[in-house]
C-alpha positions in Angstrom: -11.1 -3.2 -14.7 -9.8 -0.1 -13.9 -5.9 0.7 -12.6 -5.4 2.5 -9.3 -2.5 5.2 -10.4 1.0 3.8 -9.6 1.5 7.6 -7.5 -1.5 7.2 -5.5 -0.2 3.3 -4.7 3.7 4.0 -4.0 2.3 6.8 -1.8 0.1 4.1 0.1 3.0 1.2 0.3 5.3 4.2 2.0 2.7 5.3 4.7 1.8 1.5 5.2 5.6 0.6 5.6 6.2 4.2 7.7 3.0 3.4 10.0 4.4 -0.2 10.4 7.6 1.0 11.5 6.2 3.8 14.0 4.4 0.9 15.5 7.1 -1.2 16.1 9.2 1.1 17.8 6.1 1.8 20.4 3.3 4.4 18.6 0.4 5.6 19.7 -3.3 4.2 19.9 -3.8 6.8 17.0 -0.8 5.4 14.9 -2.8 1.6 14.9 -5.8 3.7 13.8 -4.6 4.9 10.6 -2.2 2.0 10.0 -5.9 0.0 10.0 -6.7 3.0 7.5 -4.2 2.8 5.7 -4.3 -1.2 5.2 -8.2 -0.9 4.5 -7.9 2.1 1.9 -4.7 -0.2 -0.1 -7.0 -3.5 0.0 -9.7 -1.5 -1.7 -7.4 0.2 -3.8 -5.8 -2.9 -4.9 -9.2 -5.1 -4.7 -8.0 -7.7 -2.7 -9.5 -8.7 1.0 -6.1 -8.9 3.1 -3.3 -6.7 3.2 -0.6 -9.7 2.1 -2.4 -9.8 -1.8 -2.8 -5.9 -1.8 0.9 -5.4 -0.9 1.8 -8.4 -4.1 -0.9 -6.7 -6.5 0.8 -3.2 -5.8 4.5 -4.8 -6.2 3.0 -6.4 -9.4 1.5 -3.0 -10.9 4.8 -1.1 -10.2 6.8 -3.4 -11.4 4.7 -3.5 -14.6 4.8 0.3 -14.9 8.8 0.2 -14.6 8.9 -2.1 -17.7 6.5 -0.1 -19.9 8.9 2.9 -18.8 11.8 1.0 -20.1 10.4 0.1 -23.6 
């Protein structure tokens, strides 16, 4: 199986949690458009079918890759 690169991942949990955000607080038509990107691209990249399991599998992998850092 191959590993998505902990960079490329961090850099999709931040636009995911920055889209959410811009959202909330009243974005655009456009700004639901690339959150829906954004949650599709992080499913695949993560090769799970919702965004719940991709966000867990992308907490898992970083978490992993702090420990390995550590030892």
């Amino acid at each position: 199986m191959l590993v998505p690169d902990p960079k490329v991942v961090r850099g999709l949990l931040t636009r995911y949690a920055s889209l959410r955000i811009a959202l909330a607080e009243g974005g655009r038509p456009a700004t639901e458009r690339e959150l829906e990107d954004v949650r599709y691209t992080l499913c695949v990249t993560m090769g799970t079918r919702n965004i719940q399991e991709a966000i867990e599998a992308a907490d898992a992998l970083l978490a992993a890759g702090r420990g390995r850092a550590n030892t």
